[in-house]
N, CA, C and O atoms as CSV, one atom per row, in Angstrom:
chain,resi,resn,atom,element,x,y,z
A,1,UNK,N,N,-1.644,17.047,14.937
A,1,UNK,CA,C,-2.748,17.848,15.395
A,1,UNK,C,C,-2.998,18.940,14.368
A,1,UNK,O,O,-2.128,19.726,13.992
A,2,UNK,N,N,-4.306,18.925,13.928
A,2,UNK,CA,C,-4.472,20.435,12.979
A,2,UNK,C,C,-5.179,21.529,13.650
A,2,UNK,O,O,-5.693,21.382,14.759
A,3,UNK,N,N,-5.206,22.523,13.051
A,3,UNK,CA,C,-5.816,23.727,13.670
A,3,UNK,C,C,-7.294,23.768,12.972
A,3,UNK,O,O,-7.679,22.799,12.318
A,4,UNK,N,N,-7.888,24.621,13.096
A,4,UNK,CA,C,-9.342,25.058,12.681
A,4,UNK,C,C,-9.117,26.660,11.962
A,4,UNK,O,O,-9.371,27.647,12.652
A,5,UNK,N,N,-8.688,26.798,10.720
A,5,UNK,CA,C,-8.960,28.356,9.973
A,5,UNK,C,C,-9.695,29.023,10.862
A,5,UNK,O,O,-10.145,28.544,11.903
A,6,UNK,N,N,-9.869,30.456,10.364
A,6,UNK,CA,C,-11.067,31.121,10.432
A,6,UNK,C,C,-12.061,31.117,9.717
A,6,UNK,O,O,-13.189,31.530,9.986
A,7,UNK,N,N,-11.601,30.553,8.589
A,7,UNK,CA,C,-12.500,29.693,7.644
A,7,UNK,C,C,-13.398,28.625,8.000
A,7,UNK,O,O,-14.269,28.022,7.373
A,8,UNK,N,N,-12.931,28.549,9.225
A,8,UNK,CA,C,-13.183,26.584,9.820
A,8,UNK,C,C,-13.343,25.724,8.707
A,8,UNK,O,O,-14.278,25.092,8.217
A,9,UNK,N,N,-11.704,25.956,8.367
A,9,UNK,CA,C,-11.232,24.775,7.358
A,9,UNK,C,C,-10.066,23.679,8.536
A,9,UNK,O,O,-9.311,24.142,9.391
A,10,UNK,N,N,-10.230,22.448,8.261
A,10,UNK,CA,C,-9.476,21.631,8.874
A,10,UNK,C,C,-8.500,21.000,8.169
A,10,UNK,O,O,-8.888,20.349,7.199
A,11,UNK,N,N,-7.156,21.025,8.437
A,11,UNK,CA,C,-5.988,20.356,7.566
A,11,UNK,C,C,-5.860,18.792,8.007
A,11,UNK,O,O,-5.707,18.356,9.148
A,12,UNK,N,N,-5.963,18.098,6.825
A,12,UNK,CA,C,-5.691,16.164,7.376
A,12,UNK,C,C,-4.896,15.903,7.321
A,12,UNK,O,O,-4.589,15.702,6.147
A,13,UNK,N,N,-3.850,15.644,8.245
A,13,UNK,CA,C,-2.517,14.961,7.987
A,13,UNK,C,C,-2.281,13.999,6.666
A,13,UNK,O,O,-2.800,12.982,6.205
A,14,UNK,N,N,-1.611,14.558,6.450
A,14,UNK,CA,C,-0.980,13.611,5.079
A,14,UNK,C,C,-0.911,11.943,5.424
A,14,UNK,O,O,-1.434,11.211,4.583
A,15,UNK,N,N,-0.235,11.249,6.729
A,15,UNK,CA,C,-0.467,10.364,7.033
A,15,UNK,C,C,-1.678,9.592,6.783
A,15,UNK,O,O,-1.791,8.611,6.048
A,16,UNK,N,N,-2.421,10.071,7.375
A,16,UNK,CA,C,-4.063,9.583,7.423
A,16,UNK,C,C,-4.757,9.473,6.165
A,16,UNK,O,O,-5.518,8.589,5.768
A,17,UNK,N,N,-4.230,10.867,5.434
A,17,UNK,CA,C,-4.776,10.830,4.289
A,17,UNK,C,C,-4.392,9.681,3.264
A,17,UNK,O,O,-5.227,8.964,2.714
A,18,UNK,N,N,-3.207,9.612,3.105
A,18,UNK,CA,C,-2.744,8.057,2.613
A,18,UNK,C,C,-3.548,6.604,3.355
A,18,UNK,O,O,-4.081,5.700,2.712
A,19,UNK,N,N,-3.473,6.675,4.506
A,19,UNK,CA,C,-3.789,5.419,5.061
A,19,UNK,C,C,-5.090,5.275,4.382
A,19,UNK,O,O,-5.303,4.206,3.810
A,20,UNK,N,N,-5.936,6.141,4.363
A,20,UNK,CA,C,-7.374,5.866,3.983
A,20,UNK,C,C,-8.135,6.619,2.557
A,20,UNK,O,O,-9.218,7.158,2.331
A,21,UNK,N,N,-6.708,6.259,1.662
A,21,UNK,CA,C,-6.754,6.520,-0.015
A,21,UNK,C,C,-7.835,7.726,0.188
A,21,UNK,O,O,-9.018,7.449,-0.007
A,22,UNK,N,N,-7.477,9.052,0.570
A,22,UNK,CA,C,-8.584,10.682,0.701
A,22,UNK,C,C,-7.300,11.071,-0.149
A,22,UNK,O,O,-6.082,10.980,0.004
A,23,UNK,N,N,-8.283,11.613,-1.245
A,23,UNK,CA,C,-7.336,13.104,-2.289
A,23,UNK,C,C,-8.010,14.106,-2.309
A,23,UNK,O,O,-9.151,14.109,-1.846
A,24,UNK,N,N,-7.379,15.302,-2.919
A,24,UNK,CA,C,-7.914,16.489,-2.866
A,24,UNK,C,C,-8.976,16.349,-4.014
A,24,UNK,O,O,-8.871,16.013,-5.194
A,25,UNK,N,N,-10.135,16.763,-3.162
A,25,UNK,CA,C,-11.612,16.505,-4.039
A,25,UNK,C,C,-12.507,15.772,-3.694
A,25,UNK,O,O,-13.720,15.930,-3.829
A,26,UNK,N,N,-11.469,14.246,-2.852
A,26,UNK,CA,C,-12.820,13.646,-2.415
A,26,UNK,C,C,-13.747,14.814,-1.483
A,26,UNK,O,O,-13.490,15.975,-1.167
A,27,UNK,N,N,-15.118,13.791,-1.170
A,27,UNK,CA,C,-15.889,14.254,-0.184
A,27,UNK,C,C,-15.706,13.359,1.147
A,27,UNK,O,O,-15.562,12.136,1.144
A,28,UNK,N,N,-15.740,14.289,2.415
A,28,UNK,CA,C,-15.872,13.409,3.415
A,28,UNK,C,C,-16.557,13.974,4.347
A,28,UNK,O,O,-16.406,15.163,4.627
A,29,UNK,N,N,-17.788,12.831,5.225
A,29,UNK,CA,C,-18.663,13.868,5.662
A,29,UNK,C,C,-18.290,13.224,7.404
A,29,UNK,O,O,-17.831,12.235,7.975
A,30,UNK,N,N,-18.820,14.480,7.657
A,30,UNK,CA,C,-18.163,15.044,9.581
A,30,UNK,C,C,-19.774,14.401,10.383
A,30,UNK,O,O,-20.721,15.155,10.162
A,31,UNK,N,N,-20.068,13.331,11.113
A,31,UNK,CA,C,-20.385,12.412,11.849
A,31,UNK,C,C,-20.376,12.827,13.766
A,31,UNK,O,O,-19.440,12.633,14.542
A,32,UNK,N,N,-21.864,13.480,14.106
A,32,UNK,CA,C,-21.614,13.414,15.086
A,32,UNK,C,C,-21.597,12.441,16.009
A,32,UNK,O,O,-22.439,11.601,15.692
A,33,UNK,N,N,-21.014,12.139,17.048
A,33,UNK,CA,C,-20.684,11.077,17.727
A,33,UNK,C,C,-20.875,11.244,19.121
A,33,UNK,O,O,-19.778,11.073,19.652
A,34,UNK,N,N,-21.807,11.515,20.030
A,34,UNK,CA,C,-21.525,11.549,21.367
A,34,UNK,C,C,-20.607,13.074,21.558
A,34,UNK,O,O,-20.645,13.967,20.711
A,35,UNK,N,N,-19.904,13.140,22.668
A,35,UNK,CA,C,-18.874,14.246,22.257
A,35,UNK,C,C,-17.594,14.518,21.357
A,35,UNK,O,O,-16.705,15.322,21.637
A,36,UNK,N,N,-17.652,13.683,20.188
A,36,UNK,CA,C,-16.494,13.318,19.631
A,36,UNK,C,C,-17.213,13.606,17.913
A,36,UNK,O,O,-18.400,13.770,17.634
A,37,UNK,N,N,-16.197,13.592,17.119
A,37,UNK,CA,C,-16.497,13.952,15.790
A,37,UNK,C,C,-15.646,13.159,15.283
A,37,UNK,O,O,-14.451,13.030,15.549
A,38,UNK,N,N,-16.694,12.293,14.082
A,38,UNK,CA,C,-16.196,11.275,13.345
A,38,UNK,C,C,-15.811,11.287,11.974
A,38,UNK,O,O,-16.724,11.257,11.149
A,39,UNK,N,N,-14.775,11.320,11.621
A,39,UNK,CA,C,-14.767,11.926,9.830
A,39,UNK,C,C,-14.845,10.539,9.089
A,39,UNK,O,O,-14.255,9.488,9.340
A,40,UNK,N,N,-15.960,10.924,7.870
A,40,UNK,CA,C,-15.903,9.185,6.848
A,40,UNK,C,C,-16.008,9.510,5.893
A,40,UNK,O,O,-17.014,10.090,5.485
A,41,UNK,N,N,-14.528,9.122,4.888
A,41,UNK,CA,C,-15.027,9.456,3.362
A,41,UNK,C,C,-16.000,8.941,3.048
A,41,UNK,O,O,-16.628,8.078,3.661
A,42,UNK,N,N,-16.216,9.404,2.087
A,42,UNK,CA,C,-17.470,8.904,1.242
A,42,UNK,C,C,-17.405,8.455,0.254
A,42,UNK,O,O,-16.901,8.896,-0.778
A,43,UNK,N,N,-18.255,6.886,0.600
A,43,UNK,CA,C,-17.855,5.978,-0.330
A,43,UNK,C,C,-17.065,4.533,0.041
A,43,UNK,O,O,-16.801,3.466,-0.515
A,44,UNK,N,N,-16.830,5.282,1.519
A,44,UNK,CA,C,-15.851,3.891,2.542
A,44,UNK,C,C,-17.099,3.347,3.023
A,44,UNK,O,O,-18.255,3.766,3.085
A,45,UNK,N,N,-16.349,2.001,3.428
A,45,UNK,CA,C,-17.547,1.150,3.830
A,45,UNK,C,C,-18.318,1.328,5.208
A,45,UNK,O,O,-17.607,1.348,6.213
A,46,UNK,N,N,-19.209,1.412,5.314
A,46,UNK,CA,C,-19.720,1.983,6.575
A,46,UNK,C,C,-19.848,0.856,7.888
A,46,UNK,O,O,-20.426,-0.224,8.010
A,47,UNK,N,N,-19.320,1.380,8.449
A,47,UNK,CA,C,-19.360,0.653,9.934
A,47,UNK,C,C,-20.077,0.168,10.822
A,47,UNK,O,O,-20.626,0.868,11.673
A,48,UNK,N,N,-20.192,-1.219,10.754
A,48,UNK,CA,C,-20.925,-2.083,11.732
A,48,UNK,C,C,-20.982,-1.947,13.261
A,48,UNK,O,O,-20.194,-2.679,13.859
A,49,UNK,N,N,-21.771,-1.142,14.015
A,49,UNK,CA,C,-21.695,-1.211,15.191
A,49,UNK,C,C,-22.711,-1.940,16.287
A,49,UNK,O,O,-23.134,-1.519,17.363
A,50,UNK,N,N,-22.851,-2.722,15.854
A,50,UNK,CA,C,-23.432,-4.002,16.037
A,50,UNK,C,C,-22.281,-4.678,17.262
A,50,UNK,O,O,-21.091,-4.809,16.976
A,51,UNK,N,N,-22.805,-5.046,18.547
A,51,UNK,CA,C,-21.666,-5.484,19.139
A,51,UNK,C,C,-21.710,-7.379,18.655
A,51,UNK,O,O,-21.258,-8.051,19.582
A,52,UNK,N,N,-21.924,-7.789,18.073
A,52,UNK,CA,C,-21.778,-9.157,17.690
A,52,UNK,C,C,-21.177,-8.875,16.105
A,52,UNK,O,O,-20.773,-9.738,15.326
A,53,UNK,N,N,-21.228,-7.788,15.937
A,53,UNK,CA,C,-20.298,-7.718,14.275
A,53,UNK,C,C,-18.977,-7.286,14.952
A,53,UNK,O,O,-17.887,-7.822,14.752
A,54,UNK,N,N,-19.177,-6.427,15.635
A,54,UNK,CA,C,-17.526,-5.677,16.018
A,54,UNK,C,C,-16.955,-6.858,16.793
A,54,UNK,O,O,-15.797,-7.026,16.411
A,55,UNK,N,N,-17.295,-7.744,17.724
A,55,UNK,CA,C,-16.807,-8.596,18.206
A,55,UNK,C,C,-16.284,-9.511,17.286
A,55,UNK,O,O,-15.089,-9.777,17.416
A,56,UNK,N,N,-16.981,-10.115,16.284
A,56,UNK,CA,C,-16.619,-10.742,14.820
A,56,UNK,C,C,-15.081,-10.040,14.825
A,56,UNK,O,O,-14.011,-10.498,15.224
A,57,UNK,N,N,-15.404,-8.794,14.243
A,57,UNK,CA,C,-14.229,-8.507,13.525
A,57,UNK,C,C,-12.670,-8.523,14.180
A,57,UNK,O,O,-11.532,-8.602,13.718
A,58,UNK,N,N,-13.383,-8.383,15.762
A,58,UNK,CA,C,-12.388,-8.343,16.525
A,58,UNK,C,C,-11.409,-9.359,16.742
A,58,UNK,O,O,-10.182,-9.262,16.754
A,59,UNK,N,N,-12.488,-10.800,16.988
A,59,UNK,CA,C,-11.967,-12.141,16.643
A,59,UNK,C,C,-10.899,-12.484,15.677
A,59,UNK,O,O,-9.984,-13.237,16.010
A,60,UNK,N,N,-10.983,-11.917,14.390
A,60,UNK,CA,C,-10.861,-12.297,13.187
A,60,UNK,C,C,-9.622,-11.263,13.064
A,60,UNK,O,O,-8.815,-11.508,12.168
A,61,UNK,N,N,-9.413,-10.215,13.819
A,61,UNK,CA,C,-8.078,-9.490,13.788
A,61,UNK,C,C,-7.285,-10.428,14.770
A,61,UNK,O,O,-6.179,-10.883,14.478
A,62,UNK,N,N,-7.930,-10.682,15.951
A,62,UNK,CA,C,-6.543,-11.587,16.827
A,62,UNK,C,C,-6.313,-12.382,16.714
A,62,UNK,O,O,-5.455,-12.773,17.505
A,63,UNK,N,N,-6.931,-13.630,15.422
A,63,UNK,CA,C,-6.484,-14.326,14.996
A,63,UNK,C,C,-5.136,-14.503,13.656
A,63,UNK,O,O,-4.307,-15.405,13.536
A,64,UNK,N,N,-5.355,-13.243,12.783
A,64,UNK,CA,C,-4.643,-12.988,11.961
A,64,UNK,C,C,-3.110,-12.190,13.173
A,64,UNK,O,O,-1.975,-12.322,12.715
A,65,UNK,N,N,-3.227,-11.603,14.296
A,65,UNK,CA,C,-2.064,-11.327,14.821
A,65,UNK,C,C,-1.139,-12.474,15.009
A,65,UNK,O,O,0.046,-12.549,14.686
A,66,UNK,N,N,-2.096,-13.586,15.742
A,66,UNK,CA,C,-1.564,-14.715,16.304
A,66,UNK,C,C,-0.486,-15.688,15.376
A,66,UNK,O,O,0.647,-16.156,15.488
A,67,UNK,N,N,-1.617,-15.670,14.384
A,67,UNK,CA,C,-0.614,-16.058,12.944
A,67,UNK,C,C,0.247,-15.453,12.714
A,67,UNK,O,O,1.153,-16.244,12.452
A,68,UNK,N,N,0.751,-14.005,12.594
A,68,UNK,CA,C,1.840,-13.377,12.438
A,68,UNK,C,C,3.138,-13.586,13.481
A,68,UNK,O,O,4.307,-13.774,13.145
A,69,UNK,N,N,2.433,-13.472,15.269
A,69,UNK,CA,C,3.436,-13.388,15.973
A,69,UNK,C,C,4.122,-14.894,16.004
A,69,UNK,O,O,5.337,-14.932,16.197
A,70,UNK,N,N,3.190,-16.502,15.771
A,70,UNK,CA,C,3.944,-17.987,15.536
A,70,UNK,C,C,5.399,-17.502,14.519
A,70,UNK,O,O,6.628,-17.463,14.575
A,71,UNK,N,N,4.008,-17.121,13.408
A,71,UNK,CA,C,5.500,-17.409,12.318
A,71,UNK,C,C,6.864,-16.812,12.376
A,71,UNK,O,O,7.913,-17.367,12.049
A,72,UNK,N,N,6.695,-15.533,12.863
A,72,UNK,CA,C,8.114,-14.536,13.088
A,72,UNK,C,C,9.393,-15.249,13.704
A,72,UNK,O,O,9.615,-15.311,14.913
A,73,UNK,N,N,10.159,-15.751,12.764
A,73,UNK,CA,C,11.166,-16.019,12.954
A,73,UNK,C,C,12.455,-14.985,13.514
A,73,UNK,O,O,12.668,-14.018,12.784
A,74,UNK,N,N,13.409,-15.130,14.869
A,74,UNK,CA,C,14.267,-14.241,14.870
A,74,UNK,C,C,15.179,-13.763,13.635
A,74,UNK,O,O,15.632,-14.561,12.814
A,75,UNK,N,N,15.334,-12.788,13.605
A,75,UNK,CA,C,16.296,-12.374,12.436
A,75,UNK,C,C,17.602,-12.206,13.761
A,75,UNK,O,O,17.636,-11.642,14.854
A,76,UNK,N,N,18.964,-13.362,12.626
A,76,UNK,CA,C,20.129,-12.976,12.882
A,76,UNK,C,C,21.157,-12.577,12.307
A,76,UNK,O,O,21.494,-13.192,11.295
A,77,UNK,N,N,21.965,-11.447,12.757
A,77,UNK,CA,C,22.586,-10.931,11.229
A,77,UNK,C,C,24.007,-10.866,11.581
A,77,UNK,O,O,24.601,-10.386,12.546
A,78,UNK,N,N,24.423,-11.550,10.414
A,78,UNK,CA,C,25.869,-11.652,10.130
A,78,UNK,C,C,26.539,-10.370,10.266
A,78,UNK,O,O,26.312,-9.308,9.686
A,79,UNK,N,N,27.754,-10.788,11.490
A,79,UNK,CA,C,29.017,-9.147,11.276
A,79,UNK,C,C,29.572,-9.065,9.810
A,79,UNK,O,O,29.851,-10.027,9.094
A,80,UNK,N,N,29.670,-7.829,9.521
A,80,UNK,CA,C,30.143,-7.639,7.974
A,80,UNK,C,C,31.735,-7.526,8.356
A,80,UNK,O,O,32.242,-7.134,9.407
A,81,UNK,N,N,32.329,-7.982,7.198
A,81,UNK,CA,C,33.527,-7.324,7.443
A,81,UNK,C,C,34.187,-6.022,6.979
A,81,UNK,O,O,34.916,-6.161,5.997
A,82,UNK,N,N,34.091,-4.869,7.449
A,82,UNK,CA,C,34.537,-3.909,6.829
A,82,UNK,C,C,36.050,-3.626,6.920
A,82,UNK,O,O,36.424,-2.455,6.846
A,83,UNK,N,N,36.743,-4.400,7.043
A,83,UNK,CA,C,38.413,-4.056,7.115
A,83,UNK,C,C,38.476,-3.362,8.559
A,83,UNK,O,O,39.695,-3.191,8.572
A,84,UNK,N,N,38.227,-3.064,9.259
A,84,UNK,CA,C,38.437,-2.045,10.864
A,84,UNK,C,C,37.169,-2.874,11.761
A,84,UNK,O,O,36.095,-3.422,11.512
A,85,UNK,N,N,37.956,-2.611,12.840
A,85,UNK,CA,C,37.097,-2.798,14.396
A,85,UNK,C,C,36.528,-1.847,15.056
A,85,UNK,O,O,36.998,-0.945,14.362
A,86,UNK,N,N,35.902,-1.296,15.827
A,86,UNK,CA,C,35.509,-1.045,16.414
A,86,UNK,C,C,36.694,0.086,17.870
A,86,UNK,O,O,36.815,1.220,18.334
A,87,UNK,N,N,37.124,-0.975,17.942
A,87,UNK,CA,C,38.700,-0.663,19.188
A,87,UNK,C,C,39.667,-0.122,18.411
A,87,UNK,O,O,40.415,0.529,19.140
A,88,UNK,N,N,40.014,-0.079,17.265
A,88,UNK,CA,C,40.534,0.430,15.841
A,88,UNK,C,C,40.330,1.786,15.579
A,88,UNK,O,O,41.266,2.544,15.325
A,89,UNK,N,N,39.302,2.096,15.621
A,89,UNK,CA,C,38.762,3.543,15.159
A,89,UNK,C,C,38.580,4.432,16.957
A,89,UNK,O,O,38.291,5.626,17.030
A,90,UNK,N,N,38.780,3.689,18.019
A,90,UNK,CA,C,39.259,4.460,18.858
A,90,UNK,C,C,40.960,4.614,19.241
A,90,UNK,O,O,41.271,5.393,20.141
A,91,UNK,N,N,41.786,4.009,18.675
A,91,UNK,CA,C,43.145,4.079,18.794
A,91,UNK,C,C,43.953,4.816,17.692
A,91,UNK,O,O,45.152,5.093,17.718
A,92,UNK,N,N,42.850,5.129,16.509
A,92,UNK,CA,C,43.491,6.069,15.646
A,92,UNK,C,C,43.586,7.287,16.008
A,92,UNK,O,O,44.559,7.933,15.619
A,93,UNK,N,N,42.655,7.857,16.793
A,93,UNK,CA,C,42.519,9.337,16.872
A,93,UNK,C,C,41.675,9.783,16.437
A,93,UNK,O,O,40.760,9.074,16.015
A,94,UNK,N,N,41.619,11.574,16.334
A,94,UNK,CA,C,40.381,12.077,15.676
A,94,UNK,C,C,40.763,12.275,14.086
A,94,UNK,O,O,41.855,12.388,13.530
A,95,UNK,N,N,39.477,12.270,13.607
A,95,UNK,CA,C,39.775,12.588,12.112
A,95,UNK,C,C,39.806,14.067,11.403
A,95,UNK,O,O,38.804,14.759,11.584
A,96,UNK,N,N,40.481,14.411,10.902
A,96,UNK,CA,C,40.595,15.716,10.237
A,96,UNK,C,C,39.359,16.734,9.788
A,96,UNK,O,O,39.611,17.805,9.234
């Protein structure tokens, strides 16, 4: 969550800012929306809100999930042997 300066400057999480390649300098312009405020760099591709495009895209994401969740094989992982057990390191005591 960021605050608002008295400047009404707004801080972007670093997160976000990575996710959607923003550096210090780009421009990004503030999008009113109904009661909500939309931030879009500039220069990103602008958004289809078209409900037969967003439905498209929507398609085309739950198909690429579907493919992911078939292929996922369980991962099973070998006990290592580290010389000691478990029941071992409670029969020694405490350590110094």
């Amino acid at each position: 969550m960021s605050k608002v300066t008295s400047k009404l400057q707004v801080a972007l999480p670093k997160t976000l800012a990575r996710q959607y390649r923003i550096a210090p300098g780009d421009e990004i312009l503030w999008v009113a929306a109904g009661d909500t405020i939309r931030v879009v760099p500039v220069g990103s591709r602008p958004r289809s809100d078209t409900p037969a495009a967003r439905l498209h895209l929507f398609d085309r994401a739950t198909e690429r999930q579907r493919k992911r969740d078939t292929s996922k094989k369980p991962r099973v992982r070998e006990p290592k042997d580290r010389g000691w057990t478990r029941e071992e390191l409670y029969q020694r005591g405490r350590s110094r």
